[in-house]
PDB file of N, H, CA, C and O in Angstrom:
ATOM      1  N   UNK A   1      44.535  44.490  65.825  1.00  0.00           N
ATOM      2  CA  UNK A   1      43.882  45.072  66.979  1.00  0.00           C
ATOM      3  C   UNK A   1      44.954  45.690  67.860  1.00  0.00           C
ATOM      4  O   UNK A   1      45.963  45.073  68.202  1.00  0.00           O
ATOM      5  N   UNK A   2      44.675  46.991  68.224  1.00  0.00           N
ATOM      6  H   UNK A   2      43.855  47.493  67.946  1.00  0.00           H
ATOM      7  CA  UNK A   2      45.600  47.700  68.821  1.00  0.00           C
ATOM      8  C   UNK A   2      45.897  47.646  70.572  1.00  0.00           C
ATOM      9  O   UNK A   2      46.979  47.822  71.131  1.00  0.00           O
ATOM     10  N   UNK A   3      44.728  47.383  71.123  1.00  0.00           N
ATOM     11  H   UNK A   3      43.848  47.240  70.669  1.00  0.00           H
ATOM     12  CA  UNK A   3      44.300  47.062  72.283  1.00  0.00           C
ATOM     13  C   UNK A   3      44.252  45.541  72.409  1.00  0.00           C
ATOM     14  O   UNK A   3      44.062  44.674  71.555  1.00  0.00           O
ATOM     15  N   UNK A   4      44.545  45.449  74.090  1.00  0.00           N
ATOM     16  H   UNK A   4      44.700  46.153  74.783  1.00  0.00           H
ATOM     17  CA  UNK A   4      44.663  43.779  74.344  1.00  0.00           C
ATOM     18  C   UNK A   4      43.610  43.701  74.855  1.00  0.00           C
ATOM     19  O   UNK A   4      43.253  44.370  75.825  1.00  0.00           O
ATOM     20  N   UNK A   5      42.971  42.884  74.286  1.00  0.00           N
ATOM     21  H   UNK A   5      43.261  42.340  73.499  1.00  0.00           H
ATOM     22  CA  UNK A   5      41.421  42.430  75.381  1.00  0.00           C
ATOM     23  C   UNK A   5      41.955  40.964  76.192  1.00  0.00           C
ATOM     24  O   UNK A   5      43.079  40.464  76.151  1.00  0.00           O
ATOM     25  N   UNK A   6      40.689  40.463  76.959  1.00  0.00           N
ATOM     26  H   UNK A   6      39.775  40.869  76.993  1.00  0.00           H
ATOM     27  CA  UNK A   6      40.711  39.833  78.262  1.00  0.00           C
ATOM     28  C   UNK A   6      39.513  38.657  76.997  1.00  0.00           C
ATOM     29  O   UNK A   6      38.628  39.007  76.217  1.00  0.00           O
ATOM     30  N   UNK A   7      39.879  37.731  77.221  1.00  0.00           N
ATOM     31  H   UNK A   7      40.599  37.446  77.855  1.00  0.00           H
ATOM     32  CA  UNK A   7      38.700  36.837  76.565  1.00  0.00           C
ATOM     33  C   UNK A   7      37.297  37.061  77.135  1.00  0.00           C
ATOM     34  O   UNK A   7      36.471  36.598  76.348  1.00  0.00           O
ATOM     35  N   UNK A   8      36.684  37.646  78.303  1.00  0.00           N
ATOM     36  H   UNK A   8      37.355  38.022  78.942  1.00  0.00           H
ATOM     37  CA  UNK A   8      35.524  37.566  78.756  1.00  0.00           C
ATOM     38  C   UNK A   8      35.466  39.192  77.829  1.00  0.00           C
ATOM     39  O   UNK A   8      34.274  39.315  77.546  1.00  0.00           O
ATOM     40  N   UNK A   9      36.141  40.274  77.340  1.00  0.00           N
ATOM     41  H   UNK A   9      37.109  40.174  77.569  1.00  0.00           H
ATOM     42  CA  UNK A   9      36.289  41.309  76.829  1.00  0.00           C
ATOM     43  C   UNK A   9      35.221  41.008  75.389  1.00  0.00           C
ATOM     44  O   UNK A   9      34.100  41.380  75.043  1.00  0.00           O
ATOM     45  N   UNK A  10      36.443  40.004  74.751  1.00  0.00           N
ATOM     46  H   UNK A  10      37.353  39.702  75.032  1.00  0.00           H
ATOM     47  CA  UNK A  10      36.145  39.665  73.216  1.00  0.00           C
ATOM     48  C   UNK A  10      34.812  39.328  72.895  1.00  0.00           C
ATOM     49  O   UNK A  10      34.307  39.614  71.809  1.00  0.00           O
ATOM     50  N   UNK A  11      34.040  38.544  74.085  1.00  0.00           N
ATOM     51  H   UNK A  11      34.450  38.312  74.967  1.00  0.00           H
ATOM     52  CA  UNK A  11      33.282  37.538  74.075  1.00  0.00           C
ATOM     53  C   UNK A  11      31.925  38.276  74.278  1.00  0.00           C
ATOM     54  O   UNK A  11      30.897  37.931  73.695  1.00  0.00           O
ATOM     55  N   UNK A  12      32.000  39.308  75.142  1.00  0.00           N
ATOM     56  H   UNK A  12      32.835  39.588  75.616  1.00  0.00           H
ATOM     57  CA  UNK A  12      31.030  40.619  75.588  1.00  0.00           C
ATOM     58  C   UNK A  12      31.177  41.444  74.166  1.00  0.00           C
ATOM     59  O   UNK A  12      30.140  42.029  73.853  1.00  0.00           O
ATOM     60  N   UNK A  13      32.274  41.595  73.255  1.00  0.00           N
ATOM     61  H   UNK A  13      33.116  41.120  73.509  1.00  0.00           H
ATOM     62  CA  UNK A  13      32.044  42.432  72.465  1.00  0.00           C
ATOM     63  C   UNK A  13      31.567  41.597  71.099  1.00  0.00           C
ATOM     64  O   UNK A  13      30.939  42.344  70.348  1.00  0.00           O
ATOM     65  N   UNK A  14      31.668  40.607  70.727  1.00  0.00           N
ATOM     66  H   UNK A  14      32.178  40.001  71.337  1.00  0.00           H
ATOM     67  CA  UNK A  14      31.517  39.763  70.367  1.00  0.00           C
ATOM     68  C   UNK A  14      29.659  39.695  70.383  1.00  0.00           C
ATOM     69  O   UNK A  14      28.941  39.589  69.388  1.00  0.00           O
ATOM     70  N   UNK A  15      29.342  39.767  71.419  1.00  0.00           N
ATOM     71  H   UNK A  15      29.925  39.853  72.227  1.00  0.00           H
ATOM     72  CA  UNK A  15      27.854  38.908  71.906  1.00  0.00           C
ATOM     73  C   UNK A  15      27.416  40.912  70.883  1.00  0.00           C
ATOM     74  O   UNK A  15      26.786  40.977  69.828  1.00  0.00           O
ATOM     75  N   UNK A  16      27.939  42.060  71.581  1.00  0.00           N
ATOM     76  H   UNK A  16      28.450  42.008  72.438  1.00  0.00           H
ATOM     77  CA  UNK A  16      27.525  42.957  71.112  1.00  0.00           C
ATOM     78  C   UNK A  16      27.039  43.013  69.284  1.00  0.00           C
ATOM     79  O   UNK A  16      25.909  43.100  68.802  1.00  0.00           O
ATOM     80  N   UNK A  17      28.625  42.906  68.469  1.00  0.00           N
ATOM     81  H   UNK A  17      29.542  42.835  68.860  1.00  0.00           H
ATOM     82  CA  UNK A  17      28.500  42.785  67.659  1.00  0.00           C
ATOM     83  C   UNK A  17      27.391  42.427  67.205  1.00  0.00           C
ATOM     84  O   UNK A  17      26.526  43.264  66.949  1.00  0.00           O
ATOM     85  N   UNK A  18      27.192  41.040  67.009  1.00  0.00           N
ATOM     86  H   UNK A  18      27.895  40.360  67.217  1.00  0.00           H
ATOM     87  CA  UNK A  18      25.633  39.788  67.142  1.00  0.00           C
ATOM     88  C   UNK A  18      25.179  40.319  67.041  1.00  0.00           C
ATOM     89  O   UNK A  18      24.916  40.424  65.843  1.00  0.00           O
ATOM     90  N   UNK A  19      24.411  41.416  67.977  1.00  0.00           N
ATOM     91  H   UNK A  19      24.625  41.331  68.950  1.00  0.00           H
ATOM     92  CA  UNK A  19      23.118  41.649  67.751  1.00  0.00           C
ATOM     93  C   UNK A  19      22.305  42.670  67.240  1.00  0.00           C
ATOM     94  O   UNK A  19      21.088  42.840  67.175  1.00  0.00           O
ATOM     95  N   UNK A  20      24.139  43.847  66.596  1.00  0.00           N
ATOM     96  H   UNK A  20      25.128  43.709  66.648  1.00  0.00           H
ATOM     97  CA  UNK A  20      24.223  44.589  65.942  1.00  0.00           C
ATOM     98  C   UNK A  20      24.035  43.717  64.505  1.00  0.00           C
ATOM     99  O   UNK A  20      23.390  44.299  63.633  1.00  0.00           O
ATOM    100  N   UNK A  21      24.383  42.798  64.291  1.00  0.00           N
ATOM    101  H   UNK A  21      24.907  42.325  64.999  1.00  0.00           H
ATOM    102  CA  UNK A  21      24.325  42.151  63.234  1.00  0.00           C
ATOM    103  C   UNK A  21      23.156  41.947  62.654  1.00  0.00           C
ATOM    104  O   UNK A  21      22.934  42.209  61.472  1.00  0.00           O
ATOM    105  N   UNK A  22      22.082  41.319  63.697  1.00  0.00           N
ATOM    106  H   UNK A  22      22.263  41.107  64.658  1.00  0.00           H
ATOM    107  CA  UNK A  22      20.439  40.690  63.556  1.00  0.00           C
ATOM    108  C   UNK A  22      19.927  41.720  63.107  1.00  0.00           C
ATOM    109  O   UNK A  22      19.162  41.686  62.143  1.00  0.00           O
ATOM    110  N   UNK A  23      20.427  43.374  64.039  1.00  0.00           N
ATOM    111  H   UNK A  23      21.048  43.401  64.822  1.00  0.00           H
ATOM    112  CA  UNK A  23      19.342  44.259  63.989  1.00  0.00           C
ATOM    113  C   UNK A  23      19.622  44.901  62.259  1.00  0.00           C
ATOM    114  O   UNK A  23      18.777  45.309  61.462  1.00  0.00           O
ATOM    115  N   UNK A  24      20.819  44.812  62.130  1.00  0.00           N
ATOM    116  H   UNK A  24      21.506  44.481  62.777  1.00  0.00           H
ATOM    117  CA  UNK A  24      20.925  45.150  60.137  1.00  0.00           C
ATOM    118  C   UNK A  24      19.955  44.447  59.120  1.00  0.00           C
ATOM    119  O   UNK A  24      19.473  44.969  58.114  1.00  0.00           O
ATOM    120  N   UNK A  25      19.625  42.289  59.879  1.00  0.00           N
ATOM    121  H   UNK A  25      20.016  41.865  60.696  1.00  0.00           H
ATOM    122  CA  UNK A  25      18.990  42.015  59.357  1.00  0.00           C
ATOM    123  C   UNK A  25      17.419  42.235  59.165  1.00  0.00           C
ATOM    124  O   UNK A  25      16.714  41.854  58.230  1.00  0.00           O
ATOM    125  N   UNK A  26      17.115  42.857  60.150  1.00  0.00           N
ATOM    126  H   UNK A  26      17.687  43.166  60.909  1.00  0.00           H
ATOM    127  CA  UNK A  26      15.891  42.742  60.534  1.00  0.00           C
ATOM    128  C   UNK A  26      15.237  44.382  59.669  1.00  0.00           C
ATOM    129  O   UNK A  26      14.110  44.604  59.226  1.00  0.00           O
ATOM    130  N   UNK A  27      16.157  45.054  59.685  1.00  0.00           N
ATOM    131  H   UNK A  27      17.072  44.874  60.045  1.00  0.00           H
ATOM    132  CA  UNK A  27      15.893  46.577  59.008  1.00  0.00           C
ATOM    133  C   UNK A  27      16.217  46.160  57.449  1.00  0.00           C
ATOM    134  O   UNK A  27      15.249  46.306  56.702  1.00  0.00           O
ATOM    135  N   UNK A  28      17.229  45.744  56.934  1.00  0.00           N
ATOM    136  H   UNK A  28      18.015  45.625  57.541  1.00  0.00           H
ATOM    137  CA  UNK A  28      17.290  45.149  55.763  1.00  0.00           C
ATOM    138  C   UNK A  28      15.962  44.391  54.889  1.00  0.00           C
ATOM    139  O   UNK A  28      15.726  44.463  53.683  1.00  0.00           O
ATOM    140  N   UNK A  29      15.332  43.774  55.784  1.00  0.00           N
ATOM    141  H   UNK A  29      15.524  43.716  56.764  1.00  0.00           H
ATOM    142  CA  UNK A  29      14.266  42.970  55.465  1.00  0.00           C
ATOM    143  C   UNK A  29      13.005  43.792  55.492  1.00  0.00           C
ATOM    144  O   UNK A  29      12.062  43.567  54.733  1.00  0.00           O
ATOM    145  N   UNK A  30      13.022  44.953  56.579  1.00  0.00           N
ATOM    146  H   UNK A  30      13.788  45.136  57.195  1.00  0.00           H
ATOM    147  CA  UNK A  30      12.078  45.586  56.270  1.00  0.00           C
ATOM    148  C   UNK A  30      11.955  46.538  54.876  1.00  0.00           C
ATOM    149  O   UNK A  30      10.866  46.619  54.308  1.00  0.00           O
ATOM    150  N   UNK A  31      13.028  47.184  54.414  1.00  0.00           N
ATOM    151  H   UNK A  31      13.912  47.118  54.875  1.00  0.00           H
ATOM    152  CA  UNK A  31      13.493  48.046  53.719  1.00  0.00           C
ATOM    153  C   UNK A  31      13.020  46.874  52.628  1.00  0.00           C
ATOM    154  O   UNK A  31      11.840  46.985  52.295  1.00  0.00           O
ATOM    155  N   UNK A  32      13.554  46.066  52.184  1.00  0.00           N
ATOM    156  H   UNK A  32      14.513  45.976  52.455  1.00  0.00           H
ATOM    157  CA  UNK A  32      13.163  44.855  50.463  1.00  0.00           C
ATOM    158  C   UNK A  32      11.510  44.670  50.766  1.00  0.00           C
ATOM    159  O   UNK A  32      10.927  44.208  49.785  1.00  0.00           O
ATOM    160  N   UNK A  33      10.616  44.947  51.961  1.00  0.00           N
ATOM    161  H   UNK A  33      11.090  45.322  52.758  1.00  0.00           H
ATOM    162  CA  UNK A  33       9.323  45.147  51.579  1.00  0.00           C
ATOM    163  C   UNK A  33       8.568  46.236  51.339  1.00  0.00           C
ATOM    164  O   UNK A  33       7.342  46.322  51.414  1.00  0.00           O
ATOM    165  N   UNK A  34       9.659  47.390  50.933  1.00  0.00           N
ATOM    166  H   UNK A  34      10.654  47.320  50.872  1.00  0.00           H
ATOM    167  CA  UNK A  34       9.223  48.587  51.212  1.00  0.00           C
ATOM    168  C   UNK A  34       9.349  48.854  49.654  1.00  0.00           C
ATOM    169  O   UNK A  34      10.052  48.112  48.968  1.00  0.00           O
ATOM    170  N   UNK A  35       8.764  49.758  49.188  1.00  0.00           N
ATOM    171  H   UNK A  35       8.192  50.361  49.745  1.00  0.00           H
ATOM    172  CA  UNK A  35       8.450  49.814  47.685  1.00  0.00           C
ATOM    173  C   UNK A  35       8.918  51.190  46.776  1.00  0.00           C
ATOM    174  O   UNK A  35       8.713  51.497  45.601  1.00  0.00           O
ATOM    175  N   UNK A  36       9.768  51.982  48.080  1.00  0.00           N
ATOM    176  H   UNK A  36       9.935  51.733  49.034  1.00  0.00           H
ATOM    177  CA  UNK A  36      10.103  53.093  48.000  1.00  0.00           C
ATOM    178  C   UNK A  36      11.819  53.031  46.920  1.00  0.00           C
ATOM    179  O   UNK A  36      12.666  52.155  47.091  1.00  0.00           O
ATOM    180  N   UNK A  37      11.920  53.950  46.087  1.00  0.00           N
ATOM    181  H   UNK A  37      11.232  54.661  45.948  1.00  0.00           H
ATOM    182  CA  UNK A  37      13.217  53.876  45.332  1.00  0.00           C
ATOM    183  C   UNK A  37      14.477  53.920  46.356  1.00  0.00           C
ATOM    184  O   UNK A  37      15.551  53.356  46.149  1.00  0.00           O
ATOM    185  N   UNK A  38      14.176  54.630  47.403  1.00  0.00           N
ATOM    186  H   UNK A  38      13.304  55.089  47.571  1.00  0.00           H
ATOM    187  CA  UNK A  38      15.469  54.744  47.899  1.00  0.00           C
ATOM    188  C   UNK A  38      15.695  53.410  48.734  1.00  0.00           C
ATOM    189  O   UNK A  38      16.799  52.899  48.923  1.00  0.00           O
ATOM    190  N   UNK A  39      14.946  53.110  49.024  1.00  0.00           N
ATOM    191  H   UNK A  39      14.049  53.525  48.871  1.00  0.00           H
ATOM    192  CA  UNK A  39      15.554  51.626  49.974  1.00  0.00           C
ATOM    193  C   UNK A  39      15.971  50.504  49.665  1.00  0.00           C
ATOM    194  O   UNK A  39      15.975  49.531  50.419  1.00  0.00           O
ATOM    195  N   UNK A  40      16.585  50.543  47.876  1.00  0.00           N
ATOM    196  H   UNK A  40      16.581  51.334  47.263  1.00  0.00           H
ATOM    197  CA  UNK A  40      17.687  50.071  47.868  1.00  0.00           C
ATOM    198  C   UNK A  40      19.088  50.748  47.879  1.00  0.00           C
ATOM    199  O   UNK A  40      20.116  50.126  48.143  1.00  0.00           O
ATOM    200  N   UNK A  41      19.062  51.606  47.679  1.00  0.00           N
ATOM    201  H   UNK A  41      18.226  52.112  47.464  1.00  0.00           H
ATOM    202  CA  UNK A  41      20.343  52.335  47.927  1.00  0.00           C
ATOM    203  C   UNK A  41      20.562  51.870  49.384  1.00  0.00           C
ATOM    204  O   UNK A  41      21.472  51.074  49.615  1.00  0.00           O
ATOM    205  N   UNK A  42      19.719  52.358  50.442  1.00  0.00           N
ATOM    206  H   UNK A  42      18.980  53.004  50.255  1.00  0.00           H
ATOM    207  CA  UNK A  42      19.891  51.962  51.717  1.00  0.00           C
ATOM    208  C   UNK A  42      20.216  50.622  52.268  1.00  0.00           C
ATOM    209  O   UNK A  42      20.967  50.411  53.220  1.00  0.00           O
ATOM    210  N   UNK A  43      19.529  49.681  51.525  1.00  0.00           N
ATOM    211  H   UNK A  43      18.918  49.852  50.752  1.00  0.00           H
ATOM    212  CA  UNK A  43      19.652  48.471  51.291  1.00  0.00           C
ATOM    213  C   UNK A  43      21.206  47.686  51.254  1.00  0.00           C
ATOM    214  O   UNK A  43      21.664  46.708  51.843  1.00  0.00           O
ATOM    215  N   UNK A  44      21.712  48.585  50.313  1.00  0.00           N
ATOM    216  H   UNK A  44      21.339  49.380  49.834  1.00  0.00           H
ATOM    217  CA  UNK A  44      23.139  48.688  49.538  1.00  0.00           C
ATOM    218  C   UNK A  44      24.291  48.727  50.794  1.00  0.00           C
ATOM    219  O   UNK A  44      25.301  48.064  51.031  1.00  0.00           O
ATOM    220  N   UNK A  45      23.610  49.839  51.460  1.00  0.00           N
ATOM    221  H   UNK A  45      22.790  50.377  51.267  1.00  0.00           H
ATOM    222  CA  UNK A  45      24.301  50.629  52.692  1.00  0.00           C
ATOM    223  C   UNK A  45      24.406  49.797  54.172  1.00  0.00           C
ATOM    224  O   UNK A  45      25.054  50.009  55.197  1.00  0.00           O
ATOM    225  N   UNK A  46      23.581  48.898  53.825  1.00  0.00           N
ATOM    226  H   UNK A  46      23.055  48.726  52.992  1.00  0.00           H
ATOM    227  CA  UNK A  46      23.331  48.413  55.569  1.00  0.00           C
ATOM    228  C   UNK A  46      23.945  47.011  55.311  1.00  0.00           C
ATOM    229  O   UNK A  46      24.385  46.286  56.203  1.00  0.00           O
ATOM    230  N   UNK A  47      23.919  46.632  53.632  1.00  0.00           N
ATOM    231  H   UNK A  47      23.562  47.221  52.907  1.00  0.00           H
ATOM    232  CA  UNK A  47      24.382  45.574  53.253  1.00  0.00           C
ATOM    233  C   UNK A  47      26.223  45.374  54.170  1.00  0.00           C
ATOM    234  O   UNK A  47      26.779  44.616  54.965  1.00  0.00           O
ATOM    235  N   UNK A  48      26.477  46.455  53.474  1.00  0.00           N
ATOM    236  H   UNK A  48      26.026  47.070  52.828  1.00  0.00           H
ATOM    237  CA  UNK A  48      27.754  46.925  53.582  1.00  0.00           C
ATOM    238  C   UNK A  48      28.086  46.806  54.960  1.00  0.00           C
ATOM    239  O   UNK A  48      28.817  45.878  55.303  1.00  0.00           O
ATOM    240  N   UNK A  49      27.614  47.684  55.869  1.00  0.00           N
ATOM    241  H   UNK A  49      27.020  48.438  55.590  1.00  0.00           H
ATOM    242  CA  UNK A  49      27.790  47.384  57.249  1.00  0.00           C
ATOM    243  C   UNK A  49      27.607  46.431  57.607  1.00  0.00           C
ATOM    244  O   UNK A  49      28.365  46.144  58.532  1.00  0.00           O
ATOM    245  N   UNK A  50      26.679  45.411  57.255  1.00  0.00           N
ATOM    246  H   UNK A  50      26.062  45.645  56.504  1.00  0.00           H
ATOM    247  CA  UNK A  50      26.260  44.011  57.829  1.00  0.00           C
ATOM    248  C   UNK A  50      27.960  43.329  57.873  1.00  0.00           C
ATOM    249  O   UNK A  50      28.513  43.018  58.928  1.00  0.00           O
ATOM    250  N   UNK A  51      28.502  43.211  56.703  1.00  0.00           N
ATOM    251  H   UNK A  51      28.053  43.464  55.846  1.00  0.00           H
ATOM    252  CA  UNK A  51      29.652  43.123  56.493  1.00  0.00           C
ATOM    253  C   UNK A  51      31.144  43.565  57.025  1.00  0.00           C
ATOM    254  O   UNK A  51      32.099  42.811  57.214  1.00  0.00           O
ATOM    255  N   UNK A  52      31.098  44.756  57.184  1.00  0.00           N
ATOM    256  H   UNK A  52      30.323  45.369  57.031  1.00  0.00           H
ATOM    257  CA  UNK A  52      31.567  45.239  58.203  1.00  0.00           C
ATOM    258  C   UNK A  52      31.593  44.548  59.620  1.00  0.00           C
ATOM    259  O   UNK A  52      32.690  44.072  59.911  1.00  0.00           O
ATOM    260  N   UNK A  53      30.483  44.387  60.657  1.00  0.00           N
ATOM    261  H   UNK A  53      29.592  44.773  60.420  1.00  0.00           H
ATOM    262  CA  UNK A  53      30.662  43.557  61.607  1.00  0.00           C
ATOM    263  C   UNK A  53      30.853  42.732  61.392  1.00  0.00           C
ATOM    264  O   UNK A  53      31.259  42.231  62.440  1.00  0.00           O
ATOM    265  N   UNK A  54      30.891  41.717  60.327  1.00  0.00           N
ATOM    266  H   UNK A  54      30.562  42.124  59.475  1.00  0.00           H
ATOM    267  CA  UNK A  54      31.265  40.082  59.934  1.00  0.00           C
ATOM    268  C   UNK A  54      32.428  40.113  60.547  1.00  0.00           C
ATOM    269  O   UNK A  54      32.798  39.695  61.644  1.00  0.00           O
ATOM    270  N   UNK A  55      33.116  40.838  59.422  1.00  0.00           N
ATOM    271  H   UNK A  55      32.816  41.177  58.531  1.00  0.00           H
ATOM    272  CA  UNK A  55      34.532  41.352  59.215  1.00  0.00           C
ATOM    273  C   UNK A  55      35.000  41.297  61.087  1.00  0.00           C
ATOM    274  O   UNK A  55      35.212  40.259  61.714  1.00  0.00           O
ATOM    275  N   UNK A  56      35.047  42.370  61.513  1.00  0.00           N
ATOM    276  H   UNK A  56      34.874  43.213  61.004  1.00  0.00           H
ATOM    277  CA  UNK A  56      34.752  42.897  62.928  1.00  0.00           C
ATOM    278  C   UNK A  56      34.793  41.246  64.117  1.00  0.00           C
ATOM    279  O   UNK A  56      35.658  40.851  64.899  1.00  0.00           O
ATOM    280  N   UNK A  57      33.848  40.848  63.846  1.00  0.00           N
ATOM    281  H   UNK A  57      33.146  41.169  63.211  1.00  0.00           H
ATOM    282  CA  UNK A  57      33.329  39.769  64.377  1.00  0.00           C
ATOM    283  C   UNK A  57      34.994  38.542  64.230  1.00  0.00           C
ATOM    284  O   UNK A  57      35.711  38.026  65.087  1.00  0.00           O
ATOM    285  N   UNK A  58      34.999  38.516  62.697  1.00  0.00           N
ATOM    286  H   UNK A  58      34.416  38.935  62.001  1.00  0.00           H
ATOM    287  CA  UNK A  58      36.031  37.357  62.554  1.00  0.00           C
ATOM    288  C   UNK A  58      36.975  37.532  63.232  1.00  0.00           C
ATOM    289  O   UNK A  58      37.345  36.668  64.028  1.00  0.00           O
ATOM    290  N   UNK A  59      37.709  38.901  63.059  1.00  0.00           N
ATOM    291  H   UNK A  59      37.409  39.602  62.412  1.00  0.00           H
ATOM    292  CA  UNK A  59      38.850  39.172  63.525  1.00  0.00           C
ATOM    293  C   UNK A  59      38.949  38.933  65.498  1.00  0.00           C
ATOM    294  O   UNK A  59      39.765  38.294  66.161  1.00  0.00           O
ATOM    295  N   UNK A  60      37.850  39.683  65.892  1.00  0.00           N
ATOM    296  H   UNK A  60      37.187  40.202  65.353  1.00  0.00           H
ATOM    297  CA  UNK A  60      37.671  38.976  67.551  1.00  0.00           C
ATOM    298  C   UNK A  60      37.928  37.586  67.636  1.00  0.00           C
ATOM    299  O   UNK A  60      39.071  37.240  67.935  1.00  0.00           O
ATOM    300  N   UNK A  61      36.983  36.654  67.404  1.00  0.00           N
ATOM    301  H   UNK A  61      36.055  36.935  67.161  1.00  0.00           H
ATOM    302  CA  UNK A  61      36.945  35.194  67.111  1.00  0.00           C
ATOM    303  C   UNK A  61      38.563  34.945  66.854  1.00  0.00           C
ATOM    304  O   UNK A  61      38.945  34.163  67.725  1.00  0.00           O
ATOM    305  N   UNK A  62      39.322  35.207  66.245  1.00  0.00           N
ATOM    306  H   UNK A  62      39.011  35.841  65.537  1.00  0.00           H
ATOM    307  CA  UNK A  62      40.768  34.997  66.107  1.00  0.00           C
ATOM    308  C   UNK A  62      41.204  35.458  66.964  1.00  0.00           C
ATOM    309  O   UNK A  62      41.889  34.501  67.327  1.00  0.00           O
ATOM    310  N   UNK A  63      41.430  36.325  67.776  1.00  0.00           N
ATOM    311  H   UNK A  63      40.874  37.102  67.481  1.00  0.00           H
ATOM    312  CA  UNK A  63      41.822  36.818  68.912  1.00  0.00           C
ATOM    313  C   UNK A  63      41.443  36.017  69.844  1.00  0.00           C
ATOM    314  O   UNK A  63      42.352  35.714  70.617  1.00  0.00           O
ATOM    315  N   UNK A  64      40.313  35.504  70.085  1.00  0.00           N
ATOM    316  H   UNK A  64      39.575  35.750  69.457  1.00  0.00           H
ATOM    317  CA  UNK A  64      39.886  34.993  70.917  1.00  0.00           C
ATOM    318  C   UNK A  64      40.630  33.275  71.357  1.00  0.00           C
ATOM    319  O   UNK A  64      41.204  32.743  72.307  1.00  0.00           O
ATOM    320  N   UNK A  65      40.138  32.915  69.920  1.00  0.00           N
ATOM    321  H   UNK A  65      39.671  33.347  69.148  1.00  0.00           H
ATOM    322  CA  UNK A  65      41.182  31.756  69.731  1.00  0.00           C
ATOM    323  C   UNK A  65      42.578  31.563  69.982  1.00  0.00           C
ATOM    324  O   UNK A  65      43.042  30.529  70.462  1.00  0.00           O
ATOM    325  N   UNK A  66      43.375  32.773  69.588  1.00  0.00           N
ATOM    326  H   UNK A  66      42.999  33.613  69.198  1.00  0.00           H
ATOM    327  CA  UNK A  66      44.789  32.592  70.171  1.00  0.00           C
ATOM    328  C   UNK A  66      45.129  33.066  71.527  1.00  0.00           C
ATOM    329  O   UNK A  66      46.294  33.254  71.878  1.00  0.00           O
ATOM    330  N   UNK A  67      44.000  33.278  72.364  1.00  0.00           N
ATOM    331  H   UNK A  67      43.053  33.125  72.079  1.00  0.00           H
ATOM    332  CA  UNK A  67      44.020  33.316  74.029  1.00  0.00           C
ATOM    333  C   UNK A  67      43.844  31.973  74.531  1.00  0.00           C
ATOM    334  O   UNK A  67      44.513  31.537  75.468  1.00  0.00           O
ATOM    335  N   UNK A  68      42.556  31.012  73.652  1.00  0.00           N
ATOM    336  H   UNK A  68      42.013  31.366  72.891  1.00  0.00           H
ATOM    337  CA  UNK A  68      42.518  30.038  74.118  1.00  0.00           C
ATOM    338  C   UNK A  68      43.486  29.250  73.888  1.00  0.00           C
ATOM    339  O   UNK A  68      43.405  28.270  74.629  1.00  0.00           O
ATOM    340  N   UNK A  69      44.823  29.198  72.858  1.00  0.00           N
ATOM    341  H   UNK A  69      44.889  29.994  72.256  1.00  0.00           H
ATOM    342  CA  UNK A  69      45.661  28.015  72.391  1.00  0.00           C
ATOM    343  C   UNK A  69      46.757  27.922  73.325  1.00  0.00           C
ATOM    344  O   UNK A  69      47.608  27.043  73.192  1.00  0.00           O
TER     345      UNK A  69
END
């Protein structure tokens, strides 16, 4: 991370992430009841990003942690 955040920073971006996270799940889930060919490809795609913020997410959480130690 190139930038220094403030722990109330991490924690706000953090909470963001989250709920960027839910909303992948929640479109994901709609898309596997959908019967259309392409929405697994899309499927594939949001998978990916879901992952992406994981990713995203962990690395804050470590940051975060070595403010608190």
């Amino acid at each position: 991370m190139s930038e220094t955040l403030t722990q109330p920073q991490i924690d706000k971006k953090i909470k963001y992430l989250q709920g960027k996270h839910r909303e992948l799940d929640k479109i994901i889930q709609y898309n596997e009841n959908s019967s259309s060919p392409d929405a697994w490809k899309e499927i594939k795609n949001l998978k990916k990003q879901k992952l992406n913020l994981k990713d995203e997410i962990a690395v804050l959480e470590n940051e975060k942690n070595k403010i608190q130690s």
